[in-house]
PALUM-684153 format. One record per residue (C-alpha): residue number from 1; y, z, x. Coordinates in nm, 3 decimals, m for minus. Example, Ala and Ser with C-alpha at 12.3 -4.5 7.8 and 13.67 -1.06 7.14 Angstrom:
BEGIN
1,m0.450,0.780,1.230
2,m0.106,0.714,1.367
This chain:
BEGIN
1,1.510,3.157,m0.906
2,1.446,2.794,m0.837
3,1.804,2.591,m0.905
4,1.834,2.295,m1.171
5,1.885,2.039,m0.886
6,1.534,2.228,m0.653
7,1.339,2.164,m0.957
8,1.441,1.802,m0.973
9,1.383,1.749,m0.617
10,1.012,1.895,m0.693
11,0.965,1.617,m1.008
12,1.086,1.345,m0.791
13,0.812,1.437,m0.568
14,0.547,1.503,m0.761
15,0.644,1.125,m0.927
16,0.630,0.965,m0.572
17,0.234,1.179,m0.556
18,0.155,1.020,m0.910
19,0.242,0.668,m0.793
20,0.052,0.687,m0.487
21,m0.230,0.824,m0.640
22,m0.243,0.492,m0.917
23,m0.139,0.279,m0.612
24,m0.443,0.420,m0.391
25,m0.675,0.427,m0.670
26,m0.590,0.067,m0.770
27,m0.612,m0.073,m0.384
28,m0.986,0.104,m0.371
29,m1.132,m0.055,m0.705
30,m0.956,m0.367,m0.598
31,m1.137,m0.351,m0.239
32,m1.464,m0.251,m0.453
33,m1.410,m0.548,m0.698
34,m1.413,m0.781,m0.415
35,m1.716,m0.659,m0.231
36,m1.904,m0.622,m0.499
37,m1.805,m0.902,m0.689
38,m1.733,m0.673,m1.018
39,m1.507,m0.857,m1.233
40,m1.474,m0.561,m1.453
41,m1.313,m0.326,m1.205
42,m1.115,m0.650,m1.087
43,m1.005,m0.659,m1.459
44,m0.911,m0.249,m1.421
45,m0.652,m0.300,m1.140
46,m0.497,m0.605,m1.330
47,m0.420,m0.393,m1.652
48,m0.371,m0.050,m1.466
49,m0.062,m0.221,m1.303
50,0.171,m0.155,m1.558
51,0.189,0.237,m1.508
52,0.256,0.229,m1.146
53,0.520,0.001,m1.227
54,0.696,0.242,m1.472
55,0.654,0.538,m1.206
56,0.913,0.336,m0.993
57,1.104,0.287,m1.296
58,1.082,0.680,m1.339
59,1.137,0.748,m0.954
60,1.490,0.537,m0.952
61,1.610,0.714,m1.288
62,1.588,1.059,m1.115
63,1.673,0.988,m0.771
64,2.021,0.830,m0.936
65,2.039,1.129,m1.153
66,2.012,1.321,m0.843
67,2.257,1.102,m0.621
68,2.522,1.096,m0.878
69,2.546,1.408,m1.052
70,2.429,1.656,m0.761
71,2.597,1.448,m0.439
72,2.323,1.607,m0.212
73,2.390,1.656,0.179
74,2.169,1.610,0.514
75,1.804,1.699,0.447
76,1.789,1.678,0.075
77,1.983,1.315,0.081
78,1.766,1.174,0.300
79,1.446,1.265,0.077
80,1.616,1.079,m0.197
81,1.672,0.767,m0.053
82,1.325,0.806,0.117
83,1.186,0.850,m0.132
84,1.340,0.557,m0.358
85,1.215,0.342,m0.033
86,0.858,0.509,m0.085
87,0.871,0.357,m0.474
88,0.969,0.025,m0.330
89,0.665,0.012,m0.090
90,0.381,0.197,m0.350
91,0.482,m0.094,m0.637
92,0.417,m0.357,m0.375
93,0.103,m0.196,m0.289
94,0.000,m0.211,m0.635
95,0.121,m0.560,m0.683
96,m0.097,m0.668,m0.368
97,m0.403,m0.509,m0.524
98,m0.354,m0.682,m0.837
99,m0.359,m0.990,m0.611
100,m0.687,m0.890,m0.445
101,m0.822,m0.790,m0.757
102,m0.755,m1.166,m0.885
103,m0.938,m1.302,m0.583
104,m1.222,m1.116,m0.679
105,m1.218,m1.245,m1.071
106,m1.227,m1.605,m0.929
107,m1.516,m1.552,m0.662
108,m1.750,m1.301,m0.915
109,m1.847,m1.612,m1.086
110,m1.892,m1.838,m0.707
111,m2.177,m1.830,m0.495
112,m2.071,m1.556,m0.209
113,m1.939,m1.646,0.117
114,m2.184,m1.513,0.441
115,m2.073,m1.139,0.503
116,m1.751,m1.086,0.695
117,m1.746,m0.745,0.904
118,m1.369,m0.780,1.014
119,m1.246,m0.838,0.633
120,m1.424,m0.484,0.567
121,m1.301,m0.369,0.914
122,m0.986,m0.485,0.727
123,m0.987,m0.335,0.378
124,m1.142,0.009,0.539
125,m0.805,0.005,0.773
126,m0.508,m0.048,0.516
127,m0.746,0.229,0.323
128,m0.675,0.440,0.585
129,m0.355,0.386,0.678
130,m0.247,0.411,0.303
131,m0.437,0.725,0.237
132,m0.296,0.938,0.577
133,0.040,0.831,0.522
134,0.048,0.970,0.201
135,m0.086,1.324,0.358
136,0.218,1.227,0.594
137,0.441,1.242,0.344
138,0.328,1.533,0.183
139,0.312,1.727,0.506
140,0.633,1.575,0.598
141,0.447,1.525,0.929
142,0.647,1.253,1.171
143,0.334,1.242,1.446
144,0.087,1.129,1.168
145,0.368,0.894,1.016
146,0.382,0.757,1.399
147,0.021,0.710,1.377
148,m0.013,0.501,1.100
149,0.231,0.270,1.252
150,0.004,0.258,1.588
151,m0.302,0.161,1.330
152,m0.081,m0.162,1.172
153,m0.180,m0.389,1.518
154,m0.525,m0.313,1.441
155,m0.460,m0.444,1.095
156,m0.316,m0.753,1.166
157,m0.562,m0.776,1.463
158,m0.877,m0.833,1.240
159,m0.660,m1.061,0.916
160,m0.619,m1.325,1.236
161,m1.016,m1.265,1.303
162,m1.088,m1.335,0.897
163,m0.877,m1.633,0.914
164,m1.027,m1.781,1.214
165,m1.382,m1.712,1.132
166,m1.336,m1.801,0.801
167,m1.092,m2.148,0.939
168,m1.482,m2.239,1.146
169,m1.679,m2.167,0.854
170,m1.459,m2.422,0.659
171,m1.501,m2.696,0.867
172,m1.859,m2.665,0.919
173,m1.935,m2.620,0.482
174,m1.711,m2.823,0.297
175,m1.809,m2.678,m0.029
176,m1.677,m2.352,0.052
177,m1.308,m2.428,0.129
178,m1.181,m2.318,m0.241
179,m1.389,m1.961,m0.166
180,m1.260,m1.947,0.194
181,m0.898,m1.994,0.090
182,m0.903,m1.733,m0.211
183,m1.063,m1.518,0.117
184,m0.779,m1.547,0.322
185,m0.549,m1.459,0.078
186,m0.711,m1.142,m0.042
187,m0.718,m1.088,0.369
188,m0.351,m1.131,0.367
189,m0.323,m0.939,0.094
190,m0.494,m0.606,0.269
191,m0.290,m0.687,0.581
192,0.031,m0.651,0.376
193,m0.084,m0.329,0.234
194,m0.075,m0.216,0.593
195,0.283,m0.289,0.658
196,0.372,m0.142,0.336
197,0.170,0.172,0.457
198,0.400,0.150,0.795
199,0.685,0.135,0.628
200,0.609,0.426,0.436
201,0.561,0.584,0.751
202,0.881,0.487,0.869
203,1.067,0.648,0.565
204,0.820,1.019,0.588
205,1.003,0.996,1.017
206,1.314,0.905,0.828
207,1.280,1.222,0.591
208,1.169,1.467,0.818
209,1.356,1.380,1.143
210,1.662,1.200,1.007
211,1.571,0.923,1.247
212,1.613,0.523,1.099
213,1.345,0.333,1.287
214,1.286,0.053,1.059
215,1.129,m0.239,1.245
216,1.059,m0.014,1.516
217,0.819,0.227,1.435
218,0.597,0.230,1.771
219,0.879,0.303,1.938
């Protein structure tokens, strides 16, 4: 029979699962909102914000729980604070899709900027590395982890090619600097859902090998 403190253990996963599902979710119709130019969907990731918020709320209240009443050793510590890490980095993830999601709002009612390949390039990347990360982590599979960091150069790779291309645009139309701008932020926006992805990754390698490699997860 399952103990008291396994079946815990199991919630505070399946919390981490439900917050990366509303983070993932919201990062996708965010990504949507802004291609598309939906301000409705924008208008979905603004409001749906508030539940992924209370998931971390829910994920610190049983990881102390766990931490102060069970005093858990090797393997089943480092989940814990893993996981509490994992919270930290899906609410951030949410927050930067609300902020994409507000780009969108303001350019659904501008004339659109000439397609940019490397910002979908972009969004289709931190989709990725979001999404197998989270199979990382419930795999509790270091080599895929490790790959998601490899992917984060790509990332930041093609945010420098929005910014430039978008930097010559700019000079050449005038009229388009306010759009540009709100551009490059939802750009920067994407890139930082990568390196909240990697840092995920670096706490599924801390979980599963008991390694720390923050700030070096290529290594």
């Amino acid at each position: 029979m399952e103990s008291h403190f396994h079946q815990e253990l199991g919630q505070l996963k399946m919390t981490i699962l439900q917050m990366a599902s509303l983070a993932e979710r919201s990062v996708s119709k965010a990504v949507n909102a802004f291609f598309r130019r939906d301000a409705d969907l924008a208008q979905e990731v603004i409001e749906g914000d508030r539940a992924i918020n209370q998931l971390e709320v829910d994920v610190d209240r049983i990881s102390l729980r766990l931490l102060a009443l069970d005093q858990p050793m090797a393997g089943d510590l480092r989940f814990i604070i893993g996981c509490m890490r994992i919270a930290v980095s899906l609410e951030r993830i949410g927050d930067q899709a609300v902020n994409v999601a507000e780009r969108a709002l303001f350019l659904s009612t501008r004339p659109p900027l000439p397609p940019n390949p490397a910002m979908e390039q972009l969004a289709e990347t931190a989709l990725d590395m979001f999404q197998t990360v989270i199979r990382a982590f419930i795999d509790e599979n270091a080599d895929q982890a490790r790959e998601v960091c490899r992917m984060d150069d790509k990332a930041d790779e093609l945010n420098v090619t929005v910014l430039k291309t978008l930097l010559d645009y700019m000079v050449k139309e005038v009229p388009a600097v306010e759009r540009s701008v709100q551009t490059i932020i939802a750009a920067r926006c994407l890139e930082r859902v990568a390196d909240e992805a990697t840092n995920i990754a670096e706490s599924v390698i801390f979980i599963t090998l008991g390694v720390n490699i923050k700030h070096h997860c290529q290594g």
